[in-house]
C-alpha positions in Angstrom: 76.6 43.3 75.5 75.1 45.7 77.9 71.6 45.3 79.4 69.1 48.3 79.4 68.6 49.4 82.7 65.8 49.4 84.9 64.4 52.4 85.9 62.3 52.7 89.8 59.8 55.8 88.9 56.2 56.2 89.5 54.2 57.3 86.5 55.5 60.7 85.0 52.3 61.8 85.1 50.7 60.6 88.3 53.8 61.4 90.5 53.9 64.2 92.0 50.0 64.0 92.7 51.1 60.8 94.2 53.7 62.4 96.2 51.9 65.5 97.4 48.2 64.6 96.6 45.6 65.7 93.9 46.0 69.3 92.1 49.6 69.0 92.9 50.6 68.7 89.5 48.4 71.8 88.9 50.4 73.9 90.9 53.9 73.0 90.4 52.5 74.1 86.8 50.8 77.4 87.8 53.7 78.4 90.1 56.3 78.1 86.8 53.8 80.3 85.0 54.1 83.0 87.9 57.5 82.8 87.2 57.9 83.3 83.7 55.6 86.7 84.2 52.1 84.5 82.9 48.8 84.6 84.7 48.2 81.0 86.7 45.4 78.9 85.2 44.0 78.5 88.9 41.9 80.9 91.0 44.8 80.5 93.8 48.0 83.1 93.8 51.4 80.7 94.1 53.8 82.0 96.5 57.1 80.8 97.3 57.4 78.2 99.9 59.3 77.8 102.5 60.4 81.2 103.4 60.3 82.6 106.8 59.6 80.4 110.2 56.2 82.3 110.2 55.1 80.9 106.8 54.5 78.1 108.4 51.8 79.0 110.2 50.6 80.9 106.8 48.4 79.6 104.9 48.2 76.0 106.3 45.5 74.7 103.9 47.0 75.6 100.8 48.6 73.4 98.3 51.5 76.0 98.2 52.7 75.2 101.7 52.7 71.3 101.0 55.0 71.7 97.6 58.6 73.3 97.9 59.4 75.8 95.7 62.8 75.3 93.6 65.4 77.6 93.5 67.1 78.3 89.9 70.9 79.0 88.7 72.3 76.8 92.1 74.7 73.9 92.1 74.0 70.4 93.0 70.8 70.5 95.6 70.3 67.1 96.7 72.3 64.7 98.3 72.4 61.1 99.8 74.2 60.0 103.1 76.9 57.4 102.8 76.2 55.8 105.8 72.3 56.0 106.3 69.2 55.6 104.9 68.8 59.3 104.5 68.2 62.0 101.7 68.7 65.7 101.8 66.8 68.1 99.6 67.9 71.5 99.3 64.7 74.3 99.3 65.6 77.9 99.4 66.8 78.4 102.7 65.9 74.9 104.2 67.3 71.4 104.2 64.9 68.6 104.1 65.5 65.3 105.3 63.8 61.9 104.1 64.0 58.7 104.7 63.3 56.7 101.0 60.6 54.3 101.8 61.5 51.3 99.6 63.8 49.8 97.2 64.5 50.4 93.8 62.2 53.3 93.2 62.9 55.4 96.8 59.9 56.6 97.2 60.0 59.9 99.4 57.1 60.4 101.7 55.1 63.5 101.0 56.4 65.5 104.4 60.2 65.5 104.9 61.0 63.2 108.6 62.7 66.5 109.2 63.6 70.2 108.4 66.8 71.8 108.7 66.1 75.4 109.4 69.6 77.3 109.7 68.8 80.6 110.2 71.7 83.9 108.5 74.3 84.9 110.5 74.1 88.5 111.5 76.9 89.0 108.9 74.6 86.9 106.1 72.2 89.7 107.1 74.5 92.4 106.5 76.0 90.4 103.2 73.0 89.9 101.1 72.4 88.0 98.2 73.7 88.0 94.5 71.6 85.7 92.6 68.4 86.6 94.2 68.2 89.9 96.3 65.0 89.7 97.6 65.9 85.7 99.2 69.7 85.6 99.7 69.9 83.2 102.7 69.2 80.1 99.6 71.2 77.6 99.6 73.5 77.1 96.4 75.0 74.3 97.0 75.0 71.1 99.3 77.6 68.4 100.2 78.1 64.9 102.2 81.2 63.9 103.7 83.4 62.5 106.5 85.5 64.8 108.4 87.5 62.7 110.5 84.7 59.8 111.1 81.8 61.6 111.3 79.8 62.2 108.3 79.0 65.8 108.0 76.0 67.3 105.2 77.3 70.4 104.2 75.6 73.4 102.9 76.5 77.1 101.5 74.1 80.0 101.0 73.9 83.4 98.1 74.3 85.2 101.3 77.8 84.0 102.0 76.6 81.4 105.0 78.2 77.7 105.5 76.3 75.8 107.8 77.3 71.8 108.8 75.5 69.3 110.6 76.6 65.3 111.2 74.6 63.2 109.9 74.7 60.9 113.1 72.2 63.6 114.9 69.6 63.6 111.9 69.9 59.7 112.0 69.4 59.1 115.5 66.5 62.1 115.5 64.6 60.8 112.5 65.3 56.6 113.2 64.5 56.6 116.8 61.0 59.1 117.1 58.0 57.4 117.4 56.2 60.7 116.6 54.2 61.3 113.7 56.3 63.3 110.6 54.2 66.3 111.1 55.5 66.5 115.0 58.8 66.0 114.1 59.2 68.7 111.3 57.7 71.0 113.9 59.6 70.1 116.2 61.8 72.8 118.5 64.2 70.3 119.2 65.8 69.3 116.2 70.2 68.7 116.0 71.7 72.3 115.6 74.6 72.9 113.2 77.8 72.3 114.7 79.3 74.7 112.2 78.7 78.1 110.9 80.6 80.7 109.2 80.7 82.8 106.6 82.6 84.1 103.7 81.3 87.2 103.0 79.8 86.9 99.5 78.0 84.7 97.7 79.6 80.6 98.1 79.5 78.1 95.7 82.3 75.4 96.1 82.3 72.8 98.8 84.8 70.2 99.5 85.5 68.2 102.5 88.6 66.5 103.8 88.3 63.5 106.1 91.6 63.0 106.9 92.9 66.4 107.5 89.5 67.6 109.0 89.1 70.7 106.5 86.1 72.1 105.1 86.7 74.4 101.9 84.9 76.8 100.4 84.7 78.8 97.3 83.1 82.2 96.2 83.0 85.2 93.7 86.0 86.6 95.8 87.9 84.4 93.3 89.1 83.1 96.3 88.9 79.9 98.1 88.3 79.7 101.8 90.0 76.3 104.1 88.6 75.9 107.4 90.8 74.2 110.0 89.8 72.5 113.1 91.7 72.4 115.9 93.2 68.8 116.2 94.2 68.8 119.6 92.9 69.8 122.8 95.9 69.5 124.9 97.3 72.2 127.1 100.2 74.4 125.6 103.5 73.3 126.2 106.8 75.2 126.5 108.2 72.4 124.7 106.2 72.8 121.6 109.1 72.7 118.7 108.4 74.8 115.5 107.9 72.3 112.5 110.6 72.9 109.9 108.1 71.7 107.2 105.3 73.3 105.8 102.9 70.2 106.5 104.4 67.7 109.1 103.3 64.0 109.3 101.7 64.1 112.1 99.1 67.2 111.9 97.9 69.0 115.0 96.5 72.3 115.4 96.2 74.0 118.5 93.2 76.7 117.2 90.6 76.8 114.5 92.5 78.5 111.2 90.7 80.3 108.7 92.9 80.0 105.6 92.3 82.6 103.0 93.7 81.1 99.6 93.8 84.3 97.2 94.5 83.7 93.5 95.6 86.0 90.8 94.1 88.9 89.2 93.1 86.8 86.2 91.1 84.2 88.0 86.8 84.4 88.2 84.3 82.9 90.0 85.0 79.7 91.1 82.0 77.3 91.4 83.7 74.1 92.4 86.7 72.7 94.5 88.3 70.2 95.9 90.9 68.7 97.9 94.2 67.9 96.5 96.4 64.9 98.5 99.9 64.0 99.4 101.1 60.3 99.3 100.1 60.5 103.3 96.4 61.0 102.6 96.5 64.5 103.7 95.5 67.8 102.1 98.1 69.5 100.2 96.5 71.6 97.9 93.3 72.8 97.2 92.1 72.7 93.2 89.2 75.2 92.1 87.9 75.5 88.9 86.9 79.3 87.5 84.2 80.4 85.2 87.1 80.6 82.4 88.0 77.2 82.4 91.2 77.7 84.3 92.2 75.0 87.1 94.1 76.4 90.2 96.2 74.3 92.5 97.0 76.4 95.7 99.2 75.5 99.0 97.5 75.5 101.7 99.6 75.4 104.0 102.6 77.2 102.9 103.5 81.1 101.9 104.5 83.2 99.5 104.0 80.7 96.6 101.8 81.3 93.8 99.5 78.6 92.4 100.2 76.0 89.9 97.7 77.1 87.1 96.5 74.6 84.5 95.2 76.4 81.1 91.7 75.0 79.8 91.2 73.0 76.9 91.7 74.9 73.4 88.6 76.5 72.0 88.8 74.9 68.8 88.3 71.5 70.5 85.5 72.7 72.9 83.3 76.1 72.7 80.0 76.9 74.3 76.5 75.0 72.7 74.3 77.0 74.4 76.1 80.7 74.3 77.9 79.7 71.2 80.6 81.2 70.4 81.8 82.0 73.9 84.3 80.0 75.1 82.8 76.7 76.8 83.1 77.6 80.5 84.5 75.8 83.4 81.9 74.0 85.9 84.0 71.1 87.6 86.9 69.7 89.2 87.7 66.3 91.1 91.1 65.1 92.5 91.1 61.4 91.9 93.4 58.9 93.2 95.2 55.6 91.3 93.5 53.3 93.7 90.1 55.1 92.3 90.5 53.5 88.5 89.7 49.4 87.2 92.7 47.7 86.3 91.9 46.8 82.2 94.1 44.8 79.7 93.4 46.5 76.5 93.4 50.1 74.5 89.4 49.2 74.1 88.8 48.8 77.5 90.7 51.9 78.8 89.1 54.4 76.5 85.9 52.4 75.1 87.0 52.9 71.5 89.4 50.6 69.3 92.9 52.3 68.7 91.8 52.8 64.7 89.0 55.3 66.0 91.0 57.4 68.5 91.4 61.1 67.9 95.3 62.4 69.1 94.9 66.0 70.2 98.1 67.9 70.3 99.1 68.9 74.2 97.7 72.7 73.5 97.9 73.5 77.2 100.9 71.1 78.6 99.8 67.4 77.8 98.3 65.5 74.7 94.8 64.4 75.0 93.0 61.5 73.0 89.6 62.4 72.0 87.1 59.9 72.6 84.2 61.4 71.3 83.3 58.9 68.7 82.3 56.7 71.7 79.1 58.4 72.1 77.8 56.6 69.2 78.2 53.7 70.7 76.2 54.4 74.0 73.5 52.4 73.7 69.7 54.2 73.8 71.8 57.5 73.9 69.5 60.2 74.6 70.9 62.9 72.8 71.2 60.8 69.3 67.1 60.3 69.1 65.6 63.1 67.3 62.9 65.1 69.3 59.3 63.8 68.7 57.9 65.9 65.9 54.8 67.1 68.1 56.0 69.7 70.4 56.3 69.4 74.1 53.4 71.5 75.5 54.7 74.0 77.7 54.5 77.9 78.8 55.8 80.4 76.1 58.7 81.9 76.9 61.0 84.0 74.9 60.6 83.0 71.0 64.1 83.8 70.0 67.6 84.5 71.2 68.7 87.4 71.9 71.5 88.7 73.5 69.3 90.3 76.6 68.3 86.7 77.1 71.8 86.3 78.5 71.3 86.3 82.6 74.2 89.4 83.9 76.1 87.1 85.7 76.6 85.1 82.3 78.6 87.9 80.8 80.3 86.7 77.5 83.4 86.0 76.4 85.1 86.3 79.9 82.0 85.0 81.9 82.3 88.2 84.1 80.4 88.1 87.1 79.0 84.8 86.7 77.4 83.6 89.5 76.0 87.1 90.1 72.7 88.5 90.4 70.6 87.5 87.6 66.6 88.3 88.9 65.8 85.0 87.6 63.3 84.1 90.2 61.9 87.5 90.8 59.4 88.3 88.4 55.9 88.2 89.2 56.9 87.3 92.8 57.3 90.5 94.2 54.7 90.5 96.7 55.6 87.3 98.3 59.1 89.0 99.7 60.3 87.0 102.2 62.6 88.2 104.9 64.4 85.9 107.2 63.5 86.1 111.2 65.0 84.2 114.2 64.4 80.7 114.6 64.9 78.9 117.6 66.5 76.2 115.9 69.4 78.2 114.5 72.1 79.9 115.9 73.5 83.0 116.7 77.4 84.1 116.3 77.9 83.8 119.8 76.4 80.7 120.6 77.8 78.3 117.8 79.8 75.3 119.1 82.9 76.1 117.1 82.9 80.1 117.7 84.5 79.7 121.3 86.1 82.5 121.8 84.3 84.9 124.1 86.9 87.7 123.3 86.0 90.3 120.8 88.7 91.3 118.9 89.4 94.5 116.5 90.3 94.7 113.8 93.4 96.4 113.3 94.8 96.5 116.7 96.9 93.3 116.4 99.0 91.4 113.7 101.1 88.6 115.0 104.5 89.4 113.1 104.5 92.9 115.5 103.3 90.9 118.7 105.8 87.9 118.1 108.4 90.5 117.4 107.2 92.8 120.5 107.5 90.1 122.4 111.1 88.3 121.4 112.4 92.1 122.1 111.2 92.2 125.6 112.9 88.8 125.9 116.3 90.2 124.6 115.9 88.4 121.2 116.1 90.0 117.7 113.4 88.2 115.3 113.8 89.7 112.2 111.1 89.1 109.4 113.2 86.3 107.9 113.2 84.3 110.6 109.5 84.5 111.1 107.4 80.9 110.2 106.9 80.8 106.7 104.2 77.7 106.6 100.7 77.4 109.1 102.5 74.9 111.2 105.1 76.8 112.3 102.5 79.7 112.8 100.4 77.4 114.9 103.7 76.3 117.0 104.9 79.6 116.9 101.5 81.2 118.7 101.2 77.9 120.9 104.2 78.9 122.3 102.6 82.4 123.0 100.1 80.3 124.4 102.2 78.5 127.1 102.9 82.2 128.0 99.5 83.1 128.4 98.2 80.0 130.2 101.1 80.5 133.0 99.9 83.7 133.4 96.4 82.2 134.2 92.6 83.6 134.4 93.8 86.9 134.8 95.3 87.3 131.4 92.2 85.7 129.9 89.9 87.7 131.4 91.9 90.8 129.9 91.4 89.0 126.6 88.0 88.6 127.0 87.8 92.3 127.8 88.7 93.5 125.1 92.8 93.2 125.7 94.5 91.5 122.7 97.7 92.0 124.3 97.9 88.3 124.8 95.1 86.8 122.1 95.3 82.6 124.1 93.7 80.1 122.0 92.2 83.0 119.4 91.0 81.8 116.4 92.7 83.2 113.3 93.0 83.7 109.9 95.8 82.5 107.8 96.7 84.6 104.2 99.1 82.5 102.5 99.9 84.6 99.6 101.3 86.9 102.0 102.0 85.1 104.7 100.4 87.0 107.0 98.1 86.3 110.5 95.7 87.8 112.2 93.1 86.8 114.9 89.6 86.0 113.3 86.7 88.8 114.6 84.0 87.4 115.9 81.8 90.4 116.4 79.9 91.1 113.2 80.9 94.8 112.5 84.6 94.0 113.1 84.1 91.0 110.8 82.3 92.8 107.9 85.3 95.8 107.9 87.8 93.1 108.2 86.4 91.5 104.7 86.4 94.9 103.1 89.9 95.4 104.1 92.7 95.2 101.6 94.1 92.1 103.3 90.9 90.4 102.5 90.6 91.6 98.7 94.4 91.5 97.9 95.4 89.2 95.1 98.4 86.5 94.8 100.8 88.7 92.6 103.5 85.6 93.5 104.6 84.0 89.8 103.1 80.8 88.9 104.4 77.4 90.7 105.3 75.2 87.7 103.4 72.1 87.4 106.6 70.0 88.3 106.3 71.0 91.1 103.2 68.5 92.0 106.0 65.6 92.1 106.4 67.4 95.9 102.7 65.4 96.5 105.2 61.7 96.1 102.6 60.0 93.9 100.5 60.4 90.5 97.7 63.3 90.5 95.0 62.6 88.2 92.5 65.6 87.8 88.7 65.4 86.5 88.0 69.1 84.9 84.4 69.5 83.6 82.9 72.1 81.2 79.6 73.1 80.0 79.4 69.7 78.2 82.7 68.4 77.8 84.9 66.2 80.2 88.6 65.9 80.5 90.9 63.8 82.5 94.8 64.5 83.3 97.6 63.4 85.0 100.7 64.9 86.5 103.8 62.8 87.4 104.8 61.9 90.6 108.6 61.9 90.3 110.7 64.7 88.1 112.7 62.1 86.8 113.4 63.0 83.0 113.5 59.3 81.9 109.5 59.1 82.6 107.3 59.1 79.4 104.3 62.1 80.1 101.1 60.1 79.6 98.3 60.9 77.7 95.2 63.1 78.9 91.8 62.0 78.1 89.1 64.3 76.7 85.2 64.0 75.9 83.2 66.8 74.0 80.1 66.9 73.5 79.3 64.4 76.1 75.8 65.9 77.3 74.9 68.7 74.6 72.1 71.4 75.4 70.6 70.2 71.9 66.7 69.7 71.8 66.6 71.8 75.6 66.9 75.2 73.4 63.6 74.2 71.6 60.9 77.5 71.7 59.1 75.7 74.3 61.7 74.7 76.5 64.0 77.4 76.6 62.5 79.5 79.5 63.0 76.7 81.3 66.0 75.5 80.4 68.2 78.8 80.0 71.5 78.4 81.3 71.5 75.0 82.1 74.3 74.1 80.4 77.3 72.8 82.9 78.3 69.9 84.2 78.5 70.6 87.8 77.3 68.0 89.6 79.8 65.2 90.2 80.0 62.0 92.2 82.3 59.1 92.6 81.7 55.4 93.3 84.8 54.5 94.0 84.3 50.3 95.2 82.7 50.2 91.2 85.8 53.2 89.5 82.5 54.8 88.6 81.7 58.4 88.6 78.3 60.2 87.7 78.6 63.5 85.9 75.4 65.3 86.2 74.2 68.5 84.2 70.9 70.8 85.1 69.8 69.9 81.7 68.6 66.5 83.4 71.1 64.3 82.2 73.7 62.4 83.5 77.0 60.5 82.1 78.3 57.3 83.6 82.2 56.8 83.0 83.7 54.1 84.4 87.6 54.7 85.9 90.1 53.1 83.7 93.8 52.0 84.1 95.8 49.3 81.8 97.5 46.5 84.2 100.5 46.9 81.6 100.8 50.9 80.1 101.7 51.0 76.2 104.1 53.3 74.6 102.4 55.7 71.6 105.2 57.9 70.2 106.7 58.0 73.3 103.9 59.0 75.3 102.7 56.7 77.8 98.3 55.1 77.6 98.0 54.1 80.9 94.8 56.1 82.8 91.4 56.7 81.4 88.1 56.6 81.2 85.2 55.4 78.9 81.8 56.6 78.9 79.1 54.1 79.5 75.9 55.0 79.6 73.7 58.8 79.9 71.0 58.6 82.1 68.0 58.8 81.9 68.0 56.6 78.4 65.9 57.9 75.4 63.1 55.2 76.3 63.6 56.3 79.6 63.0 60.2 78.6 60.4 58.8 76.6 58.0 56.8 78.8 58.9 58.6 82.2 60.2 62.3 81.4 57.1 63.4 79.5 57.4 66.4 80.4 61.1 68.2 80.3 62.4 70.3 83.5 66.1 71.0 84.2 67.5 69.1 87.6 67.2 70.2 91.1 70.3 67.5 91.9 71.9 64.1 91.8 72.2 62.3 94.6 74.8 58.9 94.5 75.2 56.7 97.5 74.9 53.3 98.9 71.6 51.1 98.4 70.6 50.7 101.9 70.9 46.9 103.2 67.1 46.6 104.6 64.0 48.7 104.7 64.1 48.7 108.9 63.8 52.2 110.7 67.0 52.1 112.2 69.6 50.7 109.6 72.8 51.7 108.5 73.9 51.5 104.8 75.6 48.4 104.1 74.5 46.8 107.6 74.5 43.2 107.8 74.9 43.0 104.0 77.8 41.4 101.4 80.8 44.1 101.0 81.2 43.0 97.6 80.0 43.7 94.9 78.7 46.7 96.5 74.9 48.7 95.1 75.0 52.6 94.6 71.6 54.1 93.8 71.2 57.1 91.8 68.6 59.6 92.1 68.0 62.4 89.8 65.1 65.4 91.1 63.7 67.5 88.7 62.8 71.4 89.2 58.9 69.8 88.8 59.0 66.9 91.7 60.1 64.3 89.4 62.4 61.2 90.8 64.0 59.1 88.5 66.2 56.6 91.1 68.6 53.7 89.2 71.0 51.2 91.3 74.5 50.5 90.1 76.9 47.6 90.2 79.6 45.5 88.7 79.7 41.7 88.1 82.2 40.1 90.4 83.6 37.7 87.2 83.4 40.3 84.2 83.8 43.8 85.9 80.9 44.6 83.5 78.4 47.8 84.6 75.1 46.6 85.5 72.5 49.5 86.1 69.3 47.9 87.5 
């Protein structure tokens, strides 16, 4: 029987005067009026805060300049570190770092222990913003995770920008100053990104791969962007060998790669992505989800492929709540592994329904699905099944009725056209609190970034490295014809070390001719990587090169290659299980690992319905809540199989990984993986008593509970391995924390939520 869980929250009513002091509440009220175009209650003006560095100094008494404003339409906004006690807060432009002050309710201190200030790029600048025009460097979306065995927090901006920072500096900043937390958010000194690029419109989608070192990033180019480190700092050799395989065993790369995946014509904006693994651990493929529901699989590494596309669910099983009838649109995507799911021993424990009460849907798009909908019933304290209280909620008016207008442009319907776009959302009212960006000593500038090295500027259509490879074997007496050019990155990466060697013999003076200006020779340039073409070319570093090399039609080509069949995955050597997400449904697939015909296919797992837009569409609500609907925030536990699905709508699902220690046979299709849905967060008593008043989410955050309360502590320090504590925290667009802690019993494997 499951418990109720506990919640750690201060009083809904009380908390965000706790956290920021009295009148607080006040204004986070009068600043949402100023943004639905109403008069504020208070003699004060709102304004949006933080903007520029020079706000700062602006209005320093006012209760505006204590309270961050929220931006609206982004991603997931917060996040926890995996390894310290630390929590990250996305705020238009800014990162802000806390420390939670105690155990189980992680209480945040009312001043951040420090603020990440990236400043745009020069080719943000020139970029500009699509949701918001008036405030495009805003973050959109924010990330944690290792690359290699650092832990980097990762963040991407409506102007295009991708900044990085490892976690390690923040930690080491914030644990070891004795200053007070108003010196060290002024500080001049705090860690600089170690990594900042750009993609040249609006980014969305953030992965990051430990093992391979890759960062990836997706935008409304339809397109998904992999950044490569370089994996080896060693000298060229003239012995380097050109790898016969598109992804050798051993990975090294002698230059940072940008790899330009392109998809075809008929894929949209893509809000999420993520990594896709071989049976070595390392990246093979990168998976994106579009606006339309369709999942891409691309190569990374190789060229002249086209990607494996996997059709969405049918629209008779799952259409849009919220834009009904439009199609339900894609939000999600998660690559999970078999290690990642709890060995179970019966059909009730895989799917959390008996076999009797399980829904067979017919394999519409490639592979049969049980429905497990009827679960939700069973959810104890379920939200969404408690009718609304029969007084309304006060709240500002906002538009009385639907209409199609209501509809933001980017969330065009059927096709979702320009989702993602510019939508005005948080203009109105706010005009005369423009803010434009200005230098900050704490950012960086294109030239002075830690992984932009190269001193040489390079233009942009005065080298390709199919003529200068071929230039070059001619003046050598050999003939390399197109066809025997590398086809993969490796052997591009080989092939231009080999250049290298050349260039390094020839010593400084070749490099300073490079650095002049003379690409005869590009040594150790970084470049770009098109694999639907196959094509390379060195990466511009100077901004107006950079800009007309995004316009080009390189850049804005699509992959016209025909589809890779999904068979094809069995080149990974081991099962692929996929987690796609729509606007409030949740499905779960597998793909072989061998093309042996004699293999059963197994069964897929779907979820409608899961978190429904429902009472959020309510006349007082809906100003607030319009276009909430999308499960785009996901995490994974994986010590407890557990992952969190969050929604803006304030909700979150709790599934629990599932896999039966002896798969079953069900006219001839095989009911081995799964997943059963366990609990939605926050619980109606929970809504009831602690979310008395209703605003979408600002983000979920899932990491480890933090051993001990002391200053300089790592997660997990000193304390038992198993069964390992994840805490949960869920921030709301009005201050709001709700914070939960997550485990399994060692004996039963049962869910405890604390």
């Amino acid at each position: 029987m499951r418990k109720p869980p506990q919640i750690g929250f201060a009083d809904a009513d009380s908390f965000v005067n706790e956290q920021f002091g009295d009148g607080a509440k006040a204004a986070v009220r009068d600043r949402e009026r100023l943004n639905m175009g109403l008069h504020p209650q208070n003699s004060e003006v709102p304004f949006v805060w933080p903007g520029n560095d020079s706000d700062d100094e602006r209005h320093s008494g006012s209760i505006y300049r204590l309270i961050p404003s929220m931006q609206k339409f982004r991603g997931n906004l917060t996040a926890l570190s995996q390894v310290y006690n630390l929590y990250f807060s996305a705020y238009q432009g800014r990162i802000f770092v806390y420390k939670p002050r105690a155990a189980p309710s992680q209480a945040l201190p009312s001043q951040p222990d420090l603020q990440l200030k990236p400043k745009a790029s020069d080719v943000a600048r020139l970029v500009g913003g699509a949701l918001d025009e008036s405030r495009p460097h805003t973050v959109n979306h924010m990330s944690i995770g290792f690359l290699g065995d650092e832990e980097i927090v990762l963040a991407c901006y409506d102007d295009g920008d991708v900044v990085a920072y490892y976690t390690k500096d923040l930690a080491k900043r914030i644990f070891t100053c004795r200053g007070t937390t108003e010196t060290l958010h002024k500080t001049k000194t705090a860690p600089k990104q170690f990594f900042h690029e750009n993609v040249g419109i609006s980014a969305w989608g953030l992965a990051v791969h430990q093992r391979s070192r890759l960062i990836a990033v997706s935008s409304n180019r339809h397109e998904v962007v992999v950044f490569a480190l370089a994996l080896t700092q060693n000298p060229p050799s003239r012995r380097t060998s050109v790898p016969r395989t598109p992804q050798p065993a051993i990975q090294t790369r002698t230059r940072n790669w940008r790899i330009v995946i392109r998809l075809p014509p008929t894929a949209d904006n893509i809000p999420n992505v993520c990594f896709i693994d071989d049976c070595q651990g390392n990246a093979q493929r990168v998976g994106a989800v579009d606006v339309k529901g369709n999942a891409w699989l691309a190569d990374i590494w190789k060229g002249n492929v086209g990607p494996i596309e996997i059709r969405p669910i049918s629209e008779t099983l799952i259409r849009s709540e919220e834009f009904y009838p439009a199609p339900s649109r894609g939000w999600g995507i998660f690559a999970l592994d078999e290690g990642d799911f709890l060995k179970v021993k019966t059909t009730e424990e895989l799917f959390g329904l008996p076999s009797e009460q399980l829904e067979i849907v017919p394999a519409g798009n490639g592979q049969p699905l049980v429905n497990i909908r009827n679960a939700l019933s069973k959810i104890p304290d379920n939200p969404q099944l408690i009718p609304p209280p029969l007084t309304a909620v006060p709240a500002m008016h906002g538009p009385a009725i639907w209409e199609p207008g209501l509809f933001q442009p980017w969330f065009a319907m059927p096709d979702g056209t320009g989702l993602l776009g510019s939508d005005g959302s948080d203009v109105a009212g706010e005009d005369e609190f423009e803010d434009t960006e200005e230098s900050d000593e704490e950012g960086d500038t294109d030239e002075d970034s830690e992984v932009d090295t190269e001193a040489a500027t390079v233009a942009v259509t005065g080298w390709s490295a199919i003529n200068h490879i071929q230039t070059h074997a001619q003046e050598h007496g050999n003939d390399k014809s197109a066809a025997s050019l590398p086809d993969n990155l490796y052997a591009w990466d080989a092939t231009l070390e080999q250049e290298d060697f050349k260039g390094w013999q020839c010593g400084k003076e070749d490099k300073d001719e490079a650095a002049s200006g003379d690409i005869a020779n590009p040594y150790k340039l970084n470049m770009t990587y098109f694999p639907h073409s196959n094509t390379v070319h060195p990466t511009p570093r100077n901004t107006p090169n950079m800009m007309t090399f995004l316009g080009k039609s390189v850049s804005t080509e699509h992959n016209r290659h025909p589809l890779t069949p999904q068979a094809h995955l069995a080149d990974l050597g081991k099962k692929l299980f996929l987690l796609r997400t729509y606007e409030k449904d949740i499905e779960l697939r597998s793909f072989a690992g061998s093309t042996s015909e004699n293999s059963p296919s197994e069964i897929g797992v779907v979820c409608p319905d899961v978190l429904t837009f429902g009472r959020f569409r309510n006349v007082g609500l809906r100003g607030h809540f319009h276009a909430t609907s999308r499960l785009n925030m996901i995490a994974l536990a994986p010590e407890l199989s557990l992952m969190a699905v969050g929604s803006p709508t304030g909700r979150v699902v709790i599934i629990t990984l599932t896999r039966k220690a002896c798969p079953n046979e069900h006219h001839e299709i095989t009911w081995e993986h799964g997943f059963r849905v366990e609990w939605v967060l926050p619980t109606g008593s929970d809504e009831t008593k602690h979310r008395k008043t209703l605003r979408p989410m600002h983000g979920m955050a899932l990491g480890p509970v933090q051993a001990g309360d002391d200053v300089g502590g790592k997660v997990g320090g000193g304390g038992p391995a198993m069964p390992r504590r994840y805490r949960l925290m869920l921030h709301y667009r009005n201050h709001d924390i709700l914070s939960y802690e997550l485990t399994r019993e060692e004996q039963t494997g049962k869910l405890c939520i604390f």
